[in-house]
C-alpha positions in Angstrom: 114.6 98.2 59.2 116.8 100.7 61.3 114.2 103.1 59.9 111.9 102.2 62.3 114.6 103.4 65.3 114.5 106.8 63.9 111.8 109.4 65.2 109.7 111.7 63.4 111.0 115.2 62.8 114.5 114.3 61.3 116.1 117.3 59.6 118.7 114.4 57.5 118.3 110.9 57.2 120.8 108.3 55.6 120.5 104.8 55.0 123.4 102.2 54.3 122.4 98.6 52.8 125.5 97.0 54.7 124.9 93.7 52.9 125.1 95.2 49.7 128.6 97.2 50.5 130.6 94.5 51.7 130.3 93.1 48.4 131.0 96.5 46.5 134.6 96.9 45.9 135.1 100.2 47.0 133.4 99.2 50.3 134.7 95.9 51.1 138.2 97.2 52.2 136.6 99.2 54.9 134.4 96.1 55.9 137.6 93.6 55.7 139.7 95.7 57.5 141.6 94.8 60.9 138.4 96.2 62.9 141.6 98.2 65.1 140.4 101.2 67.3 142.9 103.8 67.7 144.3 103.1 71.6 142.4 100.0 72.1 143.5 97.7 69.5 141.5 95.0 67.5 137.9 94.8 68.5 137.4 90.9 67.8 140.7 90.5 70.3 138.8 92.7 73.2 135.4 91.2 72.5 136.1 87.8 70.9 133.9 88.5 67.5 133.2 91.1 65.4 130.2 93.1 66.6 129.8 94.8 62.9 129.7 91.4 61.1 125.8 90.5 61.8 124.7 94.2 61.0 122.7 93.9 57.4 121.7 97.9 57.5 122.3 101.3 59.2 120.6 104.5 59.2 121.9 107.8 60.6 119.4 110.6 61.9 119.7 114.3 62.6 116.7 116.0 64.4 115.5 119.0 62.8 115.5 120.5 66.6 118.3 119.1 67.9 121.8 120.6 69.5 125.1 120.9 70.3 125.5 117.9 67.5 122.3 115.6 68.3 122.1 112.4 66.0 121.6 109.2 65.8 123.0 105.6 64.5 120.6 102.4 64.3 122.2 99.2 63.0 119.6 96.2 62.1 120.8 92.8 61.8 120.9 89.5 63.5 121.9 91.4 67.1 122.5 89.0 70.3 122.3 91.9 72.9 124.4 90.4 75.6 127.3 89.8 73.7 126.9 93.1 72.2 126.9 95.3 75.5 129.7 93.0 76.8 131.6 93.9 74.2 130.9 97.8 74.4 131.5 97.3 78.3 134.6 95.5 77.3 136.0 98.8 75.3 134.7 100.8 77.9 136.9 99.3 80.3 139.7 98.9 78.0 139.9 102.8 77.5 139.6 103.2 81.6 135.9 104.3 81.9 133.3 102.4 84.5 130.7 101.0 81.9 127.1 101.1 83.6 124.4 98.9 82.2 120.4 100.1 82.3 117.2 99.3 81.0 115.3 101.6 78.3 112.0 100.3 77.5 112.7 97.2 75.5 116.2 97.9 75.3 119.3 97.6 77.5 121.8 100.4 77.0 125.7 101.0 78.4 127.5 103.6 79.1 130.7 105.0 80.9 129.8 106.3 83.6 133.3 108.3 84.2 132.5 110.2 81.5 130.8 113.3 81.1 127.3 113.8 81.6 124.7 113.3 78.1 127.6 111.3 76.7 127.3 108.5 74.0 125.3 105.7 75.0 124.8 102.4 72.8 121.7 100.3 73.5 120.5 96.9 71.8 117.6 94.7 72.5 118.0 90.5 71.0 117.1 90.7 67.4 117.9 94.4 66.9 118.5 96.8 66.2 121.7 99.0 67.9 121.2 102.5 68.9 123.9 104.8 69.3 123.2 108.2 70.4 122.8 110.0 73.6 120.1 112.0 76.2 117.0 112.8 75.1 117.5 111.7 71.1 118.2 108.3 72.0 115.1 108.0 74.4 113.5 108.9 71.4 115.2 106.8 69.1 113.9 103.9 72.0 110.6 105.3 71.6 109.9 105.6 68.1 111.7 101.7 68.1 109.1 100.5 70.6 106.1 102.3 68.5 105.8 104.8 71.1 106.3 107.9 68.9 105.9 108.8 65.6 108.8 107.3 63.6 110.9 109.1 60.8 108.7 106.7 58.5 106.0 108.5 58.9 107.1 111.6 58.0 105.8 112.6 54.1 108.4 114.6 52.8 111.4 112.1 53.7 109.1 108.8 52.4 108.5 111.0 49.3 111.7 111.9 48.9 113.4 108.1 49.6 110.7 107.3 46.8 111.9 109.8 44.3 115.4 108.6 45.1 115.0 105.4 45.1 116.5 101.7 46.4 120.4 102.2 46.6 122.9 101.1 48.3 123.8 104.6 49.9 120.5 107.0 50.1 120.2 110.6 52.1 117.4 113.0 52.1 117.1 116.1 53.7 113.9 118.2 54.7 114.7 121.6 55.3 112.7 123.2 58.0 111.2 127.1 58.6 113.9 127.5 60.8 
């Protein structure tokens, strides 16, 4: 699950079941949409598919210690991760940035390099999941994927919480800390 991408320590975490929202009809307009970026144009023209249309779930992460607007995306699905970073390159390029491809532990991530330093950063290994974030939250987001760190799974008062809630199609929880 894009859970699993999401390190301990989370001050919000949301989850999306994508599956179940392209079927919903409030939803399914923003899934069947033209996929058009504002200055870059259709996405499947650039790239040549869709890279949303594999993605069965997403979860979003804000660290409890992060700054200056920390967070994270994960997207699970069926992910081929060449065709995924070619595509990102692909945009990258499009916009008139230098996209620069690097490992991460078992991922690959790219990036413009033009752009400013602790910028966005996508990464994707084959089979999932997609990470967007950047700096140090999505080396963590690597880690906890790779079962190097704790994940946000873990923690007590979010799994209790998602319990409480429980299964939708749309879920957030929040865990307020001293601070």
């Amino acid at each position: 699950s894009s859970l699993d991408a999401l390190p301990d320590g989370a001050l919000l975490v949301a989850t999306a079941d994508v599956t179940t929202l392209r079927k919903s009809n409030m939803f399914a307009p923003i899934f069947n949409e033209s996929g058009e970026i504002p200055g870059l144009g259709n996405v499947k023209n650039v790239c040549g598919f869709d890279p949303l249309e594999r993605v069965t779930d997403v979860a979003m992460g804000i660290p409890a210690a992060g700054s200056d607007g920390d967070f994270g995306l994960v997207a699970s699905g069926k992910i081929d991760a060449e065709s995924l970073l070619s595509c990102a390159g692909k945009v990258i390029e499009a916009r008139g940035g230098r996209p620069v491809v690097n490992p991460i532990g078992s991922f690959r991530s790219v990036r413009d390099a033009s752009a400013r330093a602790g910028g966005a950063e996508i990464a994707a290994r084959d089979g999932g999941p997609i990470l967007l974030g950047a700096g140090t939250y999505l080396r963590a987001m690597i880690d906890a994927a790779d079962a190097r760190i704790p994940r946000v799974t873990t923690d007590l008062l979010h799994e209790r919480l998602s319990q409480q809630i429980g299964a939708g199609a749309l879920r957030a929880t929040v865990v307020l800390t001293a601070e």
